[in-house]
C-alpha positions as CSV (number, residue, x, y, z in Angstrom):
1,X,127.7,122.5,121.6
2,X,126.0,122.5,118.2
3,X,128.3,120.5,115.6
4,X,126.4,122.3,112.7
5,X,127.0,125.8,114.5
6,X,130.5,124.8,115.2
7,X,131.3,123.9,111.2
8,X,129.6,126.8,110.2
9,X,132.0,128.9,112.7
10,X,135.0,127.0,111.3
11,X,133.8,127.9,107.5
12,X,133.5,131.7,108.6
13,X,136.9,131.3,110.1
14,X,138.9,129.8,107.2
15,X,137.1,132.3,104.6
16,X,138.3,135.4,107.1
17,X,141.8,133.8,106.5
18,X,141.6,132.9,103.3
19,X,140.7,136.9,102.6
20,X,143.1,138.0,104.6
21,X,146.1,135.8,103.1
22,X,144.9,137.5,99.8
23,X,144.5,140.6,101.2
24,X,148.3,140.8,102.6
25,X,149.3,140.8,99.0
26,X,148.5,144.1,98.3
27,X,149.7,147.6,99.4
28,X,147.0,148.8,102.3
29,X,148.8,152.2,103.6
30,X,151.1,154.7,101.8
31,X,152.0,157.5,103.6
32,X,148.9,158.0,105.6
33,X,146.6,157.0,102.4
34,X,144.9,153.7,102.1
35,X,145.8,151.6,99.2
36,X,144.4,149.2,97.4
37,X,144.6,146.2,100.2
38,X,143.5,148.4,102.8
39,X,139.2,147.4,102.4
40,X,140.3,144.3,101.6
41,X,141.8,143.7,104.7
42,X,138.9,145.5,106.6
43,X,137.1,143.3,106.0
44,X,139.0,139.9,106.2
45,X,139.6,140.8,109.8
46,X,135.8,141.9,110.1
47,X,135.0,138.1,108.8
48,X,137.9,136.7,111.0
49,X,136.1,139.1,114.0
50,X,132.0,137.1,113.3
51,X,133.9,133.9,112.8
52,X,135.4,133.9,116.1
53,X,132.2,135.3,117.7
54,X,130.3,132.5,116.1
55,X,132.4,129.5,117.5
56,X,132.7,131.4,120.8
57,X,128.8,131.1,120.8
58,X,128.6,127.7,119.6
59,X,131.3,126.4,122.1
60,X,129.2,128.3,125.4
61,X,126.2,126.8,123.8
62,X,124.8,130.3,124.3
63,X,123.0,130.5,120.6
64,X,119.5,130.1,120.4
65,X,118.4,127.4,117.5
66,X,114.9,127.6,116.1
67,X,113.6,126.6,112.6
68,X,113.9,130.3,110.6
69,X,109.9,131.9,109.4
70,X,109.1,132.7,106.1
71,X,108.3,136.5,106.0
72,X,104.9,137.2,105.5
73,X,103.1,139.3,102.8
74,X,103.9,142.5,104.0
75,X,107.6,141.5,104.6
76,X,108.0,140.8,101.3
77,X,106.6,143.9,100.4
78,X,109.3,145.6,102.1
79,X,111.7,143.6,100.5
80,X,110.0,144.7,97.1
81,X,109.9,148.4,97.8
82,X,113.6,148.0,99.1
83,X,114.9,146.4,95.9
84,X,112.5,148.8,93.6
85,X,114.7,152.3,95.8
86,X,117.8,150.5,95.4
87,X,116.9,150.1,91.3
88,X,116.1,153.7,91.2
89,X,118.9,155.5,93.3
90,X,121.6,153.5,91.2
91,X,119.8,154.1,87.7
92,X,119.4,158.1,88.4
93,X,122.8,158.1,90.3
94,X,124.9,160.2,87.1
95,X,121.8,162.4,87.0
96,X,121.5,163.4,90.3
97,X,124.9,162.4,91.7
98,X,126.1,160.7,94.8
99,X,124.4,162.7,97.5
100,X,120.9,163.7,96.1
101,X,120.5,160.0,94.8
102,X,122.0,158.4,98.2
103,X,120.1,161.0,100.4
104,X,116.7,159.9,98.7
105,X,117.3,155.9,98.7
106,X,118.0,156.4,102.4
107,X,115.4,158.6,103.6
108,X,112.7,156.0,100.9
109,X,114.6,152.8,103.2
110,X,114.2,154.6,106.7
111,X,110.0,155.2,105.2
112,X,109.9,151.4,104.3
113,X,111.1,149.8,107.6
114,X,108.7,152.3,109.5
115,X,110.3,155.6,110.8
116,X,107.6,158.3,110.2
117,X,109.1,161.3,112.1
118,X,109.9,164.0,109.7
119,X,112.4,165.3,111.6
120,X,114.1,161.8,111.2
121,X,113.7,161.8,107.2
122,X,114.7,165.5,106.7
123,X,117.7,165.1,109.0
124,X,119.5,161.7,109.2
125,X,119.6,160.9,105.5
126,X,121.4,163.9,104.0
127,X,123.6,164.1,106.8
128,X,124.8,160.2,106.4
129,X,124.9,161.4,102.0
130,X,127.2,164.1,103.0
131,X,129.4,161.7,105.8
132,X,129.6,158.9,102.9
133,X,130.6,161.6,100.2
134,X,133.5,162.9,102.5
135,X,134.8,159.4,103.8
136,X,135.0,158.3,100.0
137,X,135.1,161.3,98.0
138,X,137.4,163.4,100.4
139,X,139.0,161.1,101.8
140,X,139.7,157.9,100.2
141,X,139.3,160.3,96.4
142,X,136.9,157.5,94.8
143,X,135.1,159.7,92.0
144,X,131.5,160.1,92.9
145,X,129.1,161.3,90.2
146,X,128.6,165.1,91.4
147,X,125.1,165.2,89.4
148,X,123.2,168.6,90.0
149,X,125.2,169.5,92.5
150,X,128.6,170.7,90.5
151,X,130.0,173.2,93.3
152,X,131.1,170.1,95.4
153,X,134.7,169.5,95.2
């Protein structure tokens, strides 16, 4: 048992419960539709979820501690050419709108970490665009910039 991994468990744990104290204060389902509290409280129970899987580790011992490597050049390349997509997808995101701006950052991410297969770029990205748009545009009705494609409801 690491005492370090077992704070760091316990710190996990009491933020999860702090969120979800707050997030119990708020609406999170109204006839079938989420509400405001309902990501909030996604989440706190997510937190709650690693916390418990982090002291549960810590207790068995089963965690493997090693001193943590600096990336090297090319890592922080990628970190670079991440942070440069995720600039450009949010600046052109009223331009082009939610799914031709989201389709290109992730087909530019899925390039960066080292997928070349075409098949892989042309395919995965739009579809996860167009799953993302109906979860939170359909679905949940968060307005998403429609951009250039305006026949999208």
């Amino acid at each position: 048992m690491n005492k370090a991994e077992v704070t760091a468990a316990g710190v996990v744990l009491a933020l999860g419960v702090a969120l979800l104290v707050a997030a119990l204060q708020f609406p999170f389902l109204s006839r079938g539709a989420p509400e405001p509290g309902f990501l909030p409280l996604l989440v706190a129970l997510g937190i709650i979820g690693s916390g418990v899987a982090l002291l549960v580790g810590a207790l068995r011992g089963s965690t493997l501690a090693h001193a943590p490597s600096w990336p090297s050049a090319a890592g922080w390349w990628h970190v670079a050419l991440m942070l440069i997509a995720l600039t450009a997808a949010f600046l052109l995101l009223e331009a082009l709108g939610f799914v031709i701006a989201t389709t290109l950052f992730m087909a530019a991410m899925i390039y960066v970490l080292g997928e070349r297969s075409w098949r892989m770029l042309l395919i995965v990205p739009p579809l996860s665009a167009i799953a993302l748009y109906a979860v939170f545009a359909v679905w949940l009705r968060v307005p998403l910039p429609k951009g250039l494609i305006t026949f999208i409801d």
